[in-house]
N, C-alpha and C positions, 0 to 999 in steps of 0.2 A: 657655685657657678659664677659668683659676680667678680672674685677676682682671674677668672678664664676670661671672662669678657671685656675686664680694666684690658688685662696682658693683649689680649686680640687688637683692643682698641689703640692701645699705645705704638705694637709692632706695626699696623697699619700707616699709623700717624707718619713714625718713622721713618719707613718704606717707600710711602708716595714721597715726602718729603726729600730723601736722600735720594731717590730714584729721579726725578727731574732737575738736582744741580749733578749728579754723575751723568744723565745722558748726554746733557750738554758736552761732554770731553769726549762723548765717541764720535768719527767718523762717521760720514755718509756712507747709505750704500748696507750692505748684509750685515757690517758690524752693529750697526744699530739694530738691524734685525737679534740674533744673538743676542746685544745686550737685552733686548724687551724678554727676549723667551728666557736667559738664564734668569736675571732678577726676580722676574715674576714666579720661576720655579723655585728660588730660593725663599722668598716669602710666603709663595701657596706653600712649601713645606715644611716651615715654622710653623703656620698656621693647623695645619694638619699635625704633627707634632706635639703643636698646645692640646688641640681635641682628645689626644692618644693622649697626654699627661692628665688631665682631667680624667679623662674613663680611666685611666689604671691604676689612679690612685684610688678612685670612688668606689674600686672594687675591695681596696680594702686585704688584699693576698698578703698572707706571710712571709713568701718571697719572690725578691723583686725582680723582674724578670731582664734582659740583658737589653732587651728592647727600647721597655717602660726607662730602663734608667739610659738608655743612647738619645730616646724622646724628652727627656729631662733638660740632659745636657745639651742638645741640641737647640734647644726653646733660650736656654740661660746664654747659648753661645751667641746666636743671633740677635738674643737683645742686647748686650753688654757690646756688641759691636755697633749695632746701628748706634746707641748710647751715646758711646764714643765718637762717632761719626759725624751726629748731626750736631753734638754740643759744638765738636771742632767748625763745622758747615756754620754754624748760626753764630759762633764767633767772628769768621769770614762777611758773614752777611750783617753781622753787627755794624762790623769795623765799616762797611759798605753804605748803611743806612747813616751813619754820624757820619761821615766825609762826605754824602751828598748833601743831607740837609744843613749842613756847615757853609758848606758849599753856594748852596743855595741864599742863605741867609744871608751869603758875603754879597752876590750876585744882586739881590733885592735892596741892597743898603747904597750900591753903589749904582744905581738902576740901570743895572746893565739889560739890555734885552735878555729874556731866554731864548736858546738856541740848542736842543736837545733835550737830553735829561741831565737828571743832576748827578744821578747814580752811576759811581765807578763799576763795570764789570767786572764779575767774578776773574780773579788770576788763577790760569789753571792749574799754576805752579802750586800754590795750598791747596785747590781741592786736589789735587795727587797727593800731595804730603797727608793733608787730611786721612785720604783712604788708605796710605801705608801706612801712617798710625794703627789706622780701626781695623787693619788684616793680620797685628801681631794678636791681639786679643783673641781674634776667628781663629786662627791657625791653632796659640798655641792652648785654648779650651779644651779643643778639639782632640789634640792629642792629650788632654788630664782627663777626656772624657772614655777614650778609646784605651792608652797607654798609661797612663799618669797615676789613674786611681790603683793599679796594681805592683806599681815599682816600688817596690820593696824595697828601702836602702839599711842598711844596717852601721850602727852608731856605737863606736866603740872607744869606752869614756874607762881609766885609770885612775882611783881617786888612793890615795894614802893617807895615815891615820897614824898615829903615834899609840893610840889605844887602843888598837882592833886585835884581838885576840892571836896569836903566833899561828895557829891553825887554822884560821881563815886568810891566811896568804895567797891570794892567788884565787877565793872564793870569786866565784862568777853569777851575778846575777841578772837574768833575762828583765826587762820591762818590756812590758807589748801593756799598750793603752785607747782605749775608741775604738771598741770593734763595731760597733754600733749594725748588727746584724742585721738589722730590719732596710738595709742600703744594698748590701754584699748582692751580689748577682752572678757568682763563681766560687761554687765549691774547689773547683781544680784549681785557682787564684790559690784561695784558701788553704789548701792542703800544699801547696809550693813554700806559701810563705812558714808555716807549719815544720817542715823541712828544713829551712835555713836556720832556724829556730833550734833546730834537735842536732844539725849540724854544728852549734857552739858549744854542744855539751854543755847546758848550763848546770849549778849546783840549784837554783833558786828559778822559779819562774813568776814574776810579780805583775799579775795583770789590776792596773790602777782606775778599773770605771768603766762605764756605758757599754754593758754587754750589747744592747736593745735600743732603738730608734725609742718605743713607747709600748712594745704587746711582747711579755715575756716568750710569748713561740717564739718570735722573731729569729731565736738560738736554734732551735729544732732541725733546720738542714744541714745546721752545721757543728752539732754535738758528737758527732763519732769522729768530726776532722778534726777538733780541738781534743782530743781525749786522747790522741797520737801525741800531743805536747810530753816531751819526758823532762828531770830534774830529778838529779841525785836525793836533793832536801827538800823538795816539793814543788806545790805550784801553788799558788796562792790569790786571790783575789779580793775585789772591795765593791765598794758601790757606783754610782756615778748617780749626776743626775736625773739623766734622762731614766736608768733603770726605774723609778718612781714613777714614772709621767704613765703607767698602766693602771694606775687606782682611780686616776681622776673620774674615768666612767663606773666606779663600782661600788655598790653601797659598801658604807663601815662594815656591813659583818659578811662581808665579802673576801676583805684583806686578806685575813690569816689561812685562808686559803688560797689565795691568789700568791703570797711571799711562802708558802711550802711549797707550793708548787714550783716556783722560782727558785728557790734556794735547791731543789734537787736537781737543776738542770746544771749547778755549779758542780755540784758533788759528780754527776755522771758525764762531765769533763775532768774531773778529778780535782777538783778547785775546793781549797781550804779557804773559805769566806771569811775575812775576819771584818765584822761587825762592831766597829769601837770594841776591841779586843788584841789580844797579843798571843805568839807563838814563840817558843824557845826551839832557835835551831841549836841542834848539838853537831860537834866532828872534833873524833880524836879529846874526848874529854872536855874541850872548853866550849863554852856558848857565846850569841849572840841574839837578840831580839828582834822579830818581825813585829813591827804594829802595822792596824790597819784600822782607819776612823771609814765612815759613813759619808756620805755626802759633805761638805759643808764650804757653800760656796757665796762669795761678800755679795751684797746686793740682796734684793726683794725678790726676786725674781727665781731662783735659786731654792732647795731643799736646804736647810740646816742641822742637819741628821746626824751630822758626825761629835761623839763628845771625846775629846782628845783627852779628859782629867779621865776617865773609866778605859780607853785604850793602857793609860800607864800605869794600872793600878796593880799591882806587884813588880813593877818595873824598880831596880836600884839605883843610886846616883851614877854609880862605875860601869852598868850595864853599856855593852855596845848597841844602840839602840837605829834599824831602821823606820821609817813610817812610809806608807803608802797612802797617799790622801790626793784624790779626784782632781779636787780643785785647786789649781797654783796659788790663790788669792789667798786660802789659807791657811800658808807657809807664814805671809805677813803678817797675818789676821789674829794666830793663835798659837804656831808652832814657834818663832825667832822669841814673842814674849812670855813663851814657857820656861818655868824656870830651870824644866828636865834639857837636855841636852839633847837634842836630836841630829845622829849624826850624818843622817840621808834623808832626803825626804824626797818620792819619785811621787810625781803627777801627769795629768794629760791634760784633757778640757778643751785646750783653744782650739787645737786642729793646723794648729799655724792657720789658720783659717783655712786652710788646703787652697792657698792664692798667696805667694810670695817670691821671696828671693832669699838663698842662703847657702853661701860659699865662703872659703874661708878668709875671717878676719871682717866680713859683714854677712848682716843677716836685718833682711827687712819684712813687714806684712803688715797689713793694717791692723790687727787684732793686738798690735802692741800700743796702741795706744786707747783699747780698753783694758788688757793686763801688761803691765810690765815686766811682769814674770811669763812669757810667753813659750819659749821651744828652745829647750839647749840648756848648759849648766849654771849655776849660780851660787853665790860665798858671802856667805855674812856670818860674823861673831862665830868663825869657827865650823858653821854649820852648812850644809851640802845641800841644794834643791835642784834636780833634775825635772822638766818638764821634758816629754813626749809627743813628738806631734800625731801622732794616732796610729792606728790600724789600717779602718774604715773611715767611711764618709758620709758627708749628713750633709740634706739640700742639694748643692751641687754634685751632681754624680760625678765629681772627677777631683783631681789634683793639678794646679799648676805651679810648678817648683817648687813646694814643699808634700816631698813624695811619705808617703806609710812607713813608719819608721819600726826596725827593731832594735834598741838601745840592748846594748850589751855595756855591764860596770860591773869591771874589776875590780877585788878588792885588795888595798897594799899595804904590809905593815912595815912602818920605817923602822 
């Protein structure tokens, strides 16, 4: 309860605060009326809003209802705008407080009388810039909350290889990454994206992580819409972080039935688990290798679950070798200083933080400067790292400009 009550307390703060230098820009007369009724409506239903995120999470449901996640994003929209609002207001009023008591100080030295105050009035001209700042944030949350978290974009990447097998020409492999179930609030979302997915005819379907928010049902409404996924040469899957984060309530001898139960909701999506392990795709006589590690992501924070030396173990030097591994961090960490050759390696993890910008010939978000390895392709010593920006969504119920991604990688032999 106590952080419903910070969040109450801060939007409050906020509110009145932003709410008496914006009045001042309205006219006399009914518009002033209007502004009092809309603002106050706007904060009593943030307010209201926080109460419905607090009861609907305390309920603890397996799945999240369309509501519970609009009362989410709507709590995140209005603070991240007042946020914005009042920092830009109190920079205003900053610059205001140091030119009068400057001001003043000059006045006192030279003993001129006082004759007013010393404080320059607010310029209306910044408090409007102020509010068109803090209205791109509202606006466009709003639409990651309603529209954003279900735009599907699909990501269609050509890599070429001197050593890939003559009959993997032309191989197609799906990535989908972060479905993180325990968010999802539309099956029909779900079953569309599902679709565009079966629409590329892949050979390969390679999901890299976080089936689950933290409670392995979290999958259950949406086990017969993932089990529609088709591939010629299968479909394949690995761990993520968060899949872990449902043991933390359960005693030790609880596990091993807690990961059988888990691991059959992969199989009855039709998902090959590779667990620090490896599979031999065949076509037309020649092969290729799928690995898939465990968890294993840099930092304390993080599971370390993945052992990449037991992933390669029947692996040859001349194999063509993919790996699927969760987390981008340990592309650097343990796959480039392996001495095997790895010649894709697809992850997810960051989300783009589902808040960016990425068009082409730039691509920005804040989560790049805690991985460097963030969303999109990458080359070093030879070797291929593809990160994904997700499925699904975690925290924020939405997307803004870095939409749910389905990575299609073709394969080429030169």
């Amino acid at each position: 309860m106590t952080p419903v009550i910070i969040m109450i307390i801060m939007l409050a703060l906020m509110g009145i605060y932003s709410f008496f230098v914006l009045y001042s820009l309205v006219p006399l007369g009914i518009a002033k009326l209007v502004f009092i009724v809309g603002y106050s409506a706007l904060l009593l239903g943030a307010f209201f809003a926080t109460y419905k995120v607090y009861q609907g999470l305390s309920h603890g449901n397996v799945f999240r209802s369309t509501s519970l996640n609009f009362y989410i994003g709507f709590v995140f929209t209005i603070f991240v705008t007042l946020l914005v609002l009042c920092v830009l207001l109190l920079l205003q009023d900053g610059g205001r407080l140091f030119a009068g008591f400057g001001q003043g100080v000059i006045r006192t030295i030279k003993g001129e009388p006082r004759v007013g105050g010393y404080f320059p009035s607010r310029r209306n001209f910044l408090t409007l810039a102020a509010t068109g700042i803090a209205s791109i944030p509202f606006f466009s949350m709003l639409y990651g909350v309603t529209k954003g978290k279900y735009n599907f974009e699909v990501n269609r990447i050509k890599l070429a290889f001197r050593d890939l097998p003559k009959s993997f020409n032309g191989f197609k492999i799906v990535q989908i990454s972060d479905i993180h179930a325990g968010s999802l609030d539309s099956v029909e979302d779900v079953a569309r994206a599902v679709g565009m997915i079966n629409d590329e005819k892949p050979n390969i379907i390679a999901f890299t992580g976080d089936l689950v928010n933290s409670k392995k049902d979290e999958i259950n409404p949406f086990i017969e819409t993932f089990s529609n996924l088709e591939a010629t040469h299968g479909k394949f899957a690995i761990l993520g972080n968060h899949d872990y984060y449902g043991l933390h309530s359960l005693a030790e001898s609880e596990h091993e039935g807690y990961w059988a139960d888990f691991y059959s909701k992969f199989k009855q999506m039709g998902f090959n688990l590779l667990n620090n392990a490896s599979s031999t795709i065949e076509k037309d006589g020649e092969t290729i290798k799928l690995l898939g590690v465990e968890n294993w992501g840099k930092g304390r924070y993080f599971p370390k679950k993945g052992n990449l030396d037991k992933a390669l173990q029947g692996i040859a030097d001349n194999d063509f070798s993919i790996l699927m591994s969760h987390d981008p961090s340990h592309w650097d960490e343990k796959v480039i200083p392996n001495k095997k050759h790895m010649h894709l390696t697809m992850s997810g993890h960051t989300h783009g933080m589902q808040f960016g910008i990425s068009m082409p010939g730039f691509k920005w978000s804040p989560i790049q400067y805690r991985y460097p390895r963030w969303m999109g392709l990458y080359e070093e010593a030879g070797q291929y790292l593809y990160v994904n920006k997700g499925f699904g969504f975690l925290g924020f119920p939405g997307r803004v400009g870095m939409w749910p991604e389905i990575t299609v990688i073709e394969l080429k032999s030169v």
